[in-house]
DSSP file (Angstrom, degrees, kcal/mol; ACC not computed):
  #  RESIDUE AA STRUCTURE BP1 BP2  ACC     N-H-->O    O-->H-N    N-H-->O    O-->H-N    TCO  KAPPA ALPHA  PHI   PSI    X-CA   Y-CA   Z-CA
    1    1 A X              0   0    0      0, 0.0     2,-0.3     0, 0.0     0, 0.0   0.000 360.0 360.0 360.0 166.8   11.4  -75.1   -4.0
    2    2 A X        -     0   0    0      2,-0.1     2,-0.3     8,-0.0     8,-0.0  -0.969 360.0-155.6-153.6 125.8   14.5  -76.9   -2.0
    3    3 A X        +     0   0    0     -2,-0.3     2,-0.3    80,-0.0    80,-0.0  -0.787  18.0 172.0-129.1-179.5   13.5  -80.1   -1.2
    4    4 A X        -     0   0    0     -2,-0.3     2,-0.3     6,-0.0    -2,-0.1  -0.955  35.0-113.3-171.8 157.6   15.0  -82.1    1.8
    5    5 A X    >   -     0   0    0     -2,-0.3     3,-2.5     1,-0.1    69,-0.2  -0.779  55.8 -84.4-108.4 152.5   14.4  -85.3    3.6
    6    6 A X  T 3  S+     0   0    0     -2,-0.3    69,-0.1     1,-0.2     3,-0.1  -0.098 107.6  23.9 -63.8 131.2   13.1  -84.8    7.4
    7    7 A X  T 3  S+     0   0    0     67,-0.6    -1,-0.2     1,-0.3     2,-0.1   0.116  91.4 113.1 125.2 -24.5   15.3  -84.3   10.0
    8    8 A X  S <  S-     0   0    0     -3,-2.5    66,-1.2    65,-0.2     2,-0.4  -0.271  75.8 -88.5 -93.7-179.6   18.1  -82.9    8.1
    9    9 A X  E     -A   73   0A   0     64,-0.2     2,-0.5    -2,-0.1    64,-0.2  -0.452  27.5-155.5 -84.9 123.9   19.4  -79.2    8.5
   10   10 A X  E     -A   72   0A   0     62,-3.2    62,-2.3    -2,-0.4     2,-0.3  -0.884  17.8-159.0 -93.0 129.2   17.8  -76.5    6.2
   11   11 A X  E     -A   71   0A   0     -2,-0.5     2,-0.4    60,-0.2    60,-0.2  -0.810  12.3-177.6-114.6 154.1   20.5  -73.9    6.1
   12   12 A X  E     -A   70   0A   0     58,-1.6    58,-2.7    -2,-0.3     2,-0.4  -0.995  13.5-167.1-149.5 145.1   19.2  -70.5    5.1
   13   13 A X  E     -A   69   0A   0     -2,-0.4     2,-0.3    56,-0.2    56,-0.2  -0.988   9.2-158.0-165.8 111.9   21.3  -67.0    4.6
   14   14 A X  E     -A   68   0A   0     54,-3.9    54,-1.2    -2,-0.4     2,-0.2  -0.616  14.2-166.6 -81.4 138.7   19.2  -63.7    4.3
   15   15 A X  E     -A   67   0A   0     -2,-0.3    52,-0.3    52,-0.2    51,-0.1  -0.824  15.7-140.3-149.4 122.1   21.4  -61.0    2.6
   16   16 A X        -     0   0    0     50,-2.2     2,-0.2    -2,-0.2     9,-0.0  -0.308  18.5-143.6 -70.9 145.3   20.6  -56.7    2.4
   17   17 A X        +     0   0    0     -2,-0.0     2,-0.2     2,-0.0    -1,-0.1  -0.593  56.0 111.8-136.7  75.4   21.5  -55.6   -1.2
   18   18 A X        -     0   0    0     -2,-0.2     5,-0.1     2,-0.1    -2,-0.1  -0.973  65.0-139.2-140.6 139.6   23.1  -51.9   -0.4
   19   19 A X  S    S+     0   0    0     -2,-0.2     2,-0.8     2,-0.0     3,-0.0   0.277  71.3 115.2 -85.1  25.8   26.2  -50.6   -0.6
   20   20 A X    >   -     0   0    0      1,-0.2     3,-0.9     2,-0.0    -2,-0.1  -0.724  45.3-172.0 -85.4 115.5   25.6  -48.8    2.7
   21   21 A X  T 3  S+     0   0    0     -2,-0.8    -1,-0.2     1,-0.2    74,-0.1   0.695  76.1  78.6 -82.6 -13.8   28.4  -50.7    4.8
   22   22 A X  T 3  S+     0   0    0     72,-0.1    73,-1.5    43,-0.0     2,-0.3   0.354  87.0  62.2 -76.5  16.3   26.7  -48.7    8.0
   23   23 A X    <   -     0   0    0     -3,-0.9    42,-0.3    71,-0.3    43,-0.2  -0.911  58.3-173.9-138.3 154.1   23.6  -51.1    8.3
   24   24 A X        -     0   0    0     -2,-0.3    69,-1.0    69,-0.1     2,-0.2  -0.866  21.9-115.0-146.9-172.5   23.3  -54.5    9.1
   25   25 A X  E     -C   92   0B   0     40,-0.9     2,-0.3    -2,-0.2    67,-0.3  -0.706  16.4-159.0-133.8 154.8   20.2  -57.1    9.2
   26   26 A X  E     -C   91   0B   0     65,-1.2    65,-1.1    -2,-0.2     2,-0.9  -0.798  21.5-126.1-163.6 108.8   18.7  -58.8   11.9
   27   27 A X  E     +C   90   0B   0     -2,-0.3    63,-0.3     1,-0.2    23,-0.3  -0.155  37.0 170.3 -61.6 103.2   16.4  -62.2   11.8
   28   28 A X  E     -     0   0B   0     61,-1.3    22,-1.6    -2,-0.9     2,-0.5   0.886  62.9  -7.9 -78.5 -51.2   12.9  -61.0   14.0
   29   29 A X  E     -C   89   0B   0     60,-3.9    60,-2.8    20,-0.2     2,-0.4  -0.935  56.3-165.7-160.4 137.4   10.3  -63.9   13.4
   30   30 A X  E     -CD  88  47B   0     17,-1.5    16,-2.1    -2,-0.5    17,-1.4  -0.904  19.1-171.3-128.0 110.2   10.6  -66.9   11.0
   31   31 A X  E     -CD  87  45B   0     56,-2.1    56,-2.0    -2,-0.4     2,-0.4  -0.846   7.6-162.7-125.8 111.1    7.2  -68.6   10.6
   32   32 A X  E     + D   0  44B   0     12,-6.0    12,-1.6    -2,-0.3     2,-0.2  -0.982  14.5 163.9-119.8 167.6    6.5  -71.7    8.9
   33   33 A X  E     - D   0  43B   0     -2,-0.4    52,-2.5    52,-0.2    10,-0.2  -0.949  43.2-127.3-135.8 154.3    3.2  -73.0    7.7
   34   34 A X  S    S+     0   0    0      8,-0.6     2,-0.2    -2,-0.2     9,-0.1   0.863  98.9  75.7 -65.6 -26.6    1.9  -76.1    5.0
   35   35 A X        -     0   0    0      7,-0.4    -2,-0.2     3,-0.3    50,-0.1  -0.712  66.3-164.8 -94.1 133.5   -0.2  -73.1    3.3
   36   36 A X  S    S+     0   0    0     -2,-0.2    -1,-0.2     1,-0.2    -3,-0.1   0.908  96.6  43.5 -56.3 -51.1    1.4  -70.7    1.3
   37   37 A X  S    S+     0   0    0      1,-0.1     2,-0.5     2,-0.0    -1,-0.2   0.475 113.9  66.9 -39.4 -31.6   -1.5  -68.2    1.4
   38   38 A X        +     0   0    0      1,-0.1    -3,-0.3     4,-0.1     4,-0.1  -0.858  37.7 146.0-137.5  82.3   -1.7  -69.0    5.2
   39   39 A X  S    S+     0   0    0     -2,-0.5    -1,-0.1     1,-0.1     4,-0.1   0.195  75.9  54.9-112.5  40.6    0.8  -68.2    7.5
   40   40 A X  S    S+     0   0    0      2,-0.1     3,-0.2     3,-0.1    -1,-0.1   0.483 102.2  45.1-120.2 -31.8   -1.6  -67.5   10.4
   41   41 A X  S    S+     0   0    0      1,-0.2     2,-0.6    -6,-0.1    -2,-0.1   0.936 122.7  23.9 -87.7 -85.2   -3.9  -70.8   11.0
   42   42 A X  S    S+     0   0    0     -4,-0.1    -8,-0.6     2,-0.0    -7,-0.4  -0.768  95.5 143.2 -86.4  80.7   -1.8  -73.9   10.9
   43   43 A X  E     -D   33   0B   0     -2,-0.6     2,-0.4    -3,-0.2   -10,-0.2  -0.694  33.1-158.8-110.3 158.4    2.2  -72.1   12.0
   44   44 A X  E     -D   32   0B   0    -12,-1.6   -12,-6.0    -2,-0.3     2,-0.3  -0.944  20.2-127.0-152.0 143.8    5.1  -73.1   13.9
   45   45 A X  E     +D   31   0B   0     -2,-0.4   -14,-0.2   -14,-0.3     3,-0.1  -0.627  29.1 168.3 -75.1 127.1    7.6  -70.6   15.4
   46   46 A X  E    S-     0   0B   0    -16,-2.1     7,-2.0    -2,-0.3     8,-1.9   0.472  85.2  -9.7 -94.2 -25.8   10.9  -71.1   14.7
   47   47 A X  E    S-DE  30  52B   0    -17,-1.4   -17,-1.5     5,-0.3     2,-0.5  -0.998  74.9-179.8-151.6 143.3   12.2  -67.9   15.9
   48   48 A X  E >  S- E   0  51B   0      3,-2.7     3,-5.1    -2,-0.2   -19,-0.2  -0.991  71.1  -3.1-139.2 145.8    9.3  -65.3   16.8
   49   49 A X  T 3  S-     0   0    0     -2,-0.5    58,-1.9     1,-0.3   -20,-0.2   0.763 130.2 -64.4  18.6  55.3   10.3  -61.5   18.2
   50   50 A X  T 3  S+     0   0    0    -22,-1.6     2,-0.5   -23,-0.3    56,-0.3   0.281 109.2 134.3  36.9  10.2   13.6  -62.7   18.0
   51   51 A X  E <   -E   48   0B   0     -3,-5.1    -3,-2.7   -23,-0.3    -1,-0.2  -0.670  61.6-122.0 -85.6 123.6   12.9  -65.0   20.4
   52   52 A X  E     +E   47   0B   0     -2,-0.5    -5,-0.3    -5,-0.2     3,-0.1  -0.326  36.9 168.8 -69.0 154.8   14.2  -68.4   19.6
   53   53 A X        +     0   0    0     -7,-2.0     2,-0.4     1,-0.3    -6,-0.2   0.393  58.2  62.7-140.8 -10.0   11.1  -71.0   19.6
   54   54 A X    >   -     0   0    0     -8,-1.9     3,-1.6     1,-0.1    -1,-0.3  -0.829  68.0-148.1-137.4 130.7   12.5  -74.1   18.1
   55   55 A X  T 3  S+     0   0    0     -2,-0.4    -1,-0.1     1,-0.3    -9,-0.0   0.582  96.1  60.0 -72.9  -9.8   15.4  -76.0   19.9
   56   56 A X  T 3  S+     0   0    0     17,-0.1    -1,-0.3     2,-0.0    15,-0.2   0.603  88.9 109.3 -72.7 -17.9   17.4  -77.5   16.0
   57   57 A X    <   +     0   0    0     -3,-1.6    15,-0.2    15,-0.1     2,-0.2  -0.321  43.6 156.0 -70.5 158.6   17.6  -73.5   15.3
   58   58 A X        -     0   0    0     13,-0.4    13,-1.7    11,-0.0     2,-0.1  -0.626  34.6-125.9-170.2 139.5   21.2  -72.0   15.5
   59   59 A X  B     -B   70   0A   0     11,-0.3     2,-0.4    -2,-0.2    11,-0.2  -0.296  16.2-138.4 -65.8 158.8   22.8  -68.9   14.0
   60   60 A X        -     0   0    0      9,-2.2     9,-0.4    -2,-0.1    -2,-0.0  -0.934  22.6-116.5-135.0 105.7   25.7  -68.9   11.9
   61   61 A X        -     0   0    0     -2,-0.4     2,-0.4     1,-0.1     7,-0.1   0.094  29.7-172.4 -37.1 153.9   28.3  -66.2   12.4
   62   62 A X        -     0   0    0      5,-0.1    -1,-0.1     2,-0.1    -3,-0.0  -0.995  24.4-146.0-140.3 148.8   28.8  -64.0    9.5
   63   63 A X  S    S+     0   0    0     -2,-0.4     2,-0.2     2,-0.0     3,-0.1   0.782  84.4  81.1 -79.9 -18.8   31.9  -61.2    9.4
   64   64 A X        -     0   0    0      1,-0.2    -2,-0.1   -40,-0.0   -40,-0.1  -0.600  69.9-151.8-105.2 165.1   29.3  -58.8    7.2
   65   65 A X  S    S+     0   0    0    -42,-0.3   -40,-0.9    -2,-0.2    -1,-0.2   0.743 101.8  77.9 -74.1 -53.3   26.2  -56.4    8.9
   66   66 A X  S    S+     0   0    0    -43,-0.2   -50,-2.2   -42,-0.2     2,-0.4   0.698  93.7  46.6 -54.3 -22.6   25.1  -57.4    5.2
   67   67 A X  E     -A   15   0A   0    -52,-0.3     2,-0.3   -42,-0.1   -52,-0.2  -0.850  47.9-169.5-123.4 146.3   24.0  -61.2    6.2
   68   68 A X  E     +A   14   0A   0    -54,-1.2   -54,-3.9    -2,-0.4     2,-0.4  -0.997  20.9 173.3-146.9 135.0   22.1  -63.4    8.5
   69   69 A X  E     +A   13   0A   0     -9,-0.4    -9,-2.2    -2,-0.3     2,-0.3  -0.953  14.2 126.5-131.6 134.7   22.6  -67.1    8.4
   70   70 A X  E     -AB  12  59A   0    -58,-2.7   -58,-1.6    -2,-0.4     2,-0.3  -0.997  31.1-143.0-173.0-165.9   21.4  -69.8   10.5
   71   71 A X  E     -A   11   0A   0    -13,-1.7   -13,-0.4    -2,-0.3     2,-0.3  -0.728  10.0-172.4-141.8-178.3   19.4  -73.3   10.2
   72   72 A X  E     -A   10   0A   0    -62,-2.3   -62,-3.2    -2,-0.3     2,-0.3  -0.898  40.8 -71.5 178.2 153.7   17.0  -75.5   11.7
   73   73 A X  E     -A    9   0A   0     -2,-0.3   -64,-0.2   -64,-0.2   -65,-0.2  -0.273  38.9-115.0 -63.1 133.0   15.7  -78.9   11.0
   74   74 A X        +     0   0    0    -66,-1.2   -67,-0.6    -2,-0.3     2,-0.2  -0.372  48.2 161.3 -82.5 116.6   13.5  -80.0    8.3
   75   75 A X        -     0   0    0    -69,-0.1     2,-0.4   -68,-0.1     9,-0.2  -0.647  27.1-139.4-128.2-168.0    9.7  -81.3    9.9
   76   76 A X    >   -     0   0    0     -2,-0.2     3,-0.5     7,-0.1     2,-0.3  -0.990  31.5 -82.0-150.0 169.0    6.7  -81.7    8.4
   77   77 A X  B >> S-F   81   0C   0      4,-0.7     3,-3.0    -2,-0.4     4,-1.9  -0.480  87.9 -55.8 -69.3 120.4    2.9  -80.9    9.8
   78   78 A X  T 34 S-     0   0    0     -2,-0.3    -1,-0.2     1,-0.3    -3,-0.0   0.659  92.6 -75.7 -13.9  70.8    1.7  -83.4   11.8
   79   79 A X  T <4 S+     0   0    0     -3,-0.5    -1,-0.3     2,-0.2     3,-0.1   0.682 128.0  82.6  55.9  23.6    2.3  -86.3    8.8
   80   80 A X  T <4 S+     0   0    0     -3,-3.0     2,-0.5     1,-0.4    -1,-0.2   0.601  87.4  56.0-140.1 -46.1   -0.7  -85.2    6.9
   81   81 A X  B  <  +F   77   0C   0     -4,-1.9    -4,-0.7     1,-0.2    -1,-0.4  -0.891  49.5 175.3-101.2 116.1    1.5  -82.0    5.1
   82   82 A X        +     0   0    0     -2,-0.5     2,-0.4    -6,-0.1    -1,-0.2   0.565  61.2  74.4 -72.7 -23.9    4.5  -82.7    3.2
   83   83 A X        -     0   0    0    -49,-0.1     2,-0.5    -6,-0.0    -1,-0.1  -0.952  63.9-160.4-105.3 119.8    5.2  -79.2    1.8
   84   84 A X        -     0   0    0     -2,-0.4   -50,-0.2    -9,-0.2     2,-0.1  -0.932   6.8-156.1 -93.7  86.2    6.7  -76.7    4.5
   85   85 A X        -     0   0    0    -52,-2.5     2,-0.4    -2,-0.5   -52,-0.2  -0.468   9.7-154.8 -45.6 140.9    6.4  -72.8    3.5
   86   86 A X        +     0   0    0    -54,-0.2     2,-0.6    -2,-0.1   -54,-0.2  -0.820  17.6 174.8-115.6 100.8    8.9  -70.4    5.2
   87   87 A X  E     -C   31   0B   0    -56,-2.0   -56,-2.1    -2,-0.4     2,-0.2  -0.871   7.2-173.2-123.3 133.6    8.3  -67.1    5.7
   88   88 A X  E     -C   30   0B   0     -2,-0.6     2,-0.6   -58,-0.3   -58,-0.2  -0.677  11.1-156.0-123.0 149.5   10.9  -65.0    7.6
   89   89 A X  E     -C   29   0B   0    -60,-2.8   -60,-3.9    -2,-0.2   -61,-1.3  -0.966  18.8-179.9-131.4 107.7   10.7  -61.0    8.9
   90   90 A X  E     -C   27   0B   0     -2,-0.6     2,-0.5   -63,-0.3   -63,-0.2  -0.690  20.0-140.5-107.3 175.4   14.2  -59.1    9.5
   91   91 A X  E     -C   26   0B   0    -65,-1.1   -65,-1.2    -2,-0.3     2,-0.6  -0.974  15.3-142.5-134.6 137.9   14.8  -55.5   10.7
   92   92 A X  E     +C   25   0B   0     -2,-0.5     2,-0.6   -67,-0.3   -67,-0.2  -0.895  30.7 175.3-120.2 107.0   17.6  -53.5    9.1
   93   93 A X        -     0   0    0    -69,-1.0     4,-0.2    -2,-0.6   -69,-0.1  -0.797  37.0 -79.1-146.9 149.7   19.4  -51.4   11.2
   94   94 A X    >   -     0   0    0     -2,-0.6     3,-1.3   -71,-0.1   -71,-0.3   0.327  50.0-116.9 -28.7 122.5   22.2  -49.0   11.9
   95   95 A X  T 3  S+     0   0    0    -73,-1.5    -1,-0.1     1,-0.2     3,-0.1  -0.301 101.7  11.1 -44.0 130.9   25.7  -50.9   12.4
   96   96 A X  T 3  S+     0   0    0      1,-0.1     2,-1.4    -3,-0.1    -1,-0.2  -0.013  79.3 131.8  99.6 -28.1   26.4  -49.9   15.9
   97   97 A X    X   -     0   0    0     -3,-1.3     3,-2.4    -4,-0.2     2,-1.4  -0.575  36.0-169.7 -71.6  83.9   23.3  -48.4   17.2
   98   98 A X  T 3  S+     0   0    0     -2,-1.4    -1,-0.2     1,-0.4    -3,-0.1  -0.342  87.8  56.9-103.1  22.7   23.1  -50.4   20.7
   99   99 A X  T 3  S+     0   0    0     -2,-1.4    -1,-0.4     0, 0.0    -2,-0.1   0.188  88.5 103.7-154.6 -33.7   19.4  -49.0   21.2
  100  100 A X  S X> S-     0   0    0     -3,-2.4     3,-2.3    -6,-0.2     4,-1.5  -0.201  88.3-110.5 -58.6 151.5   18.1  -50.6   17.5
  101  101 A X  H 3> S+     0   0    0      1,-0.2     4,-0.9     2,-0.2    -1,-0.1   0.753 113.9  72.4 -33.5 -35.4   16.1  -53.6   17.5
  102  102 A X  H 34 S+     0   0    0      1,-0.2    -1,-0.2    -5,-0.2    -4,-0.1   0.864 103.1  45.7 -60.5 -27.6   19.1  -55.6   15.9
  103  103 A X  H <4 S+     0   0    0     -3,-2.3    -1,-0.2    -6,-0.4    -2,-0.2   0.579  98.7  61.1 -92.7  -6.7   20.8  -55.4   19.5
  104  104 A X  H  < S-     0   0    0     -4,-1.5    -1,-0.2     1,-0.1    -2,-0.1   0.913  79.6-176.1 -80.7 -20.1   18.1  -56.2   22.0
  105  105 A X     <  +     0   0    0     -4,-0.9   -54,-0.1     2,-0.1    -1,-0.1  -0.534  57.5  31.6  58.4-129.1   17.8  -59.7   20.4
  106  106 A X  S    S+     0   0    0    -56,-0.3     2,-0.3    -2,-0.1   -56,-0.2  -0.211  70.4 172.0 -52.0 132.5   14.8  -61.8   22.1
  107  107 A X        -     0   0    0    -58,-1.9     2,-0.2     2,-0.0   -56,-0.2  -0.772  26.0-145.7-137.7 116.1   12.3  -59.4   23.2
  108  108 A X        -     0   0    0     -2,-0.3     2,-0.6   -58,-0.1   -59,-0.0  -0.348  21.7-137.7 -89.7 145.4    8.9  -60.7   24.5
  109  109 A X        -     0   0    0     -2,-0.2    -1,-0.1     2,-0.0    -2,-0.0  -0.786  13.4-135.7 -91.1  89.3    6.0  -58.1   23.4
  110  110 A X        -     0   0    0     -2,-0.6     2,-0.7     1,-0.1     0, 0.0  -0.057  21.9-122.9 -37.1 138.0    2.9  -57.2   26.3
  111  111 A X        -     0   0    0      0, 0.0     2,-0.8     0, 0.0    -1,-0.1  -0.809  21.4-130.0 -78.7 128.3   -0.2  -57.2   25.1
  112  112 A X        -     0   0    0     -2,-0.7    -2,-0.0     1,-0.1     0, 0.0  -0.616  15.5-120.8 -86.8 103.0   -2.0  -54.1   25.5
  113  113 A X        -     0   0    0     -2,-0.8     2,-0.5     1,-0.2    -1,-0.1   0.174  22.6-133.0 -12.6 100.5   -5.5  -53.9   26.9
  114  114 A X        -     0   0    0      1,-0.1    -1,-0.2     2,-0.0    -2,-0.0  -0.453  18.5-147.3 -79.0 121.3   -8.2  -52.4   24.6
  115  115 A X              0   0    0     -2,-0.5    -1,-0.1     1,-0.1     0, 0.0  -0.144 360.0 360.0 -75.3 177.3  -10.1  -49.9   26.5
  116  116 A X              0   0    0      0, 0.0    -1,-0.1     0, 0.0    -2,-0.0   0.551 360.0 360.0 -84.6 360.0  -14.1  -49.4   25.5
């Protein structure tokens, strides 16, 4: 656990553990919820199809593919939950590759219509 008082900046640094220098990592949805088990019921977005969703968020340059760093501000579930799970989804993909997921950044997702 990392505990922290509200309001100040939880800083957070994702790192790939390969010695392929051709890939790099790339934060896609960062979720948190009071339930560990639960990241579906009671959530907040911080960053959701890369799409940013909470305005304290901010990326933090890095020189390496191999890391993604950024922060956001420490809340808690409407005063009633004191413990804040994080759970975060990145996509690892070829350095360079201008068509991978890592480069489109925000992307909103349609839903698709379920036929009978």
């Amino acid at each position: 656990p990392y505990y922290i008082d509200l309001n100040q900046n939880v800083y957070v640094q994702a790192s790939l553990h390969n010695s392929d220098q051709n890939l790099t990592i790339f934060v896609d949805t960062c979720v948190a919820s009071p339930d560990p088990r639960d990241f579906n019921t009671l959530t907040y977005d911080i960053i959701r199809n890369g799409c940013v969703r909470d305005s304290s968020y901010a990326t933090y340059y890095s020189p390496y593919g191999h890391f993604a760093r950024f922060k956001f501000n420490a809340f808690e579930f409407i005063s009633r939950h004191t413990l804040v799970y994080l759970q975060c989804e990145l996509v690892v993909c070829r350095l360079g590759d201008y068509s991978s997921r890592c480069y489109r950044g925000c992307t909103s997702r349609s839903k698709r219509e379920t036929s009978s």
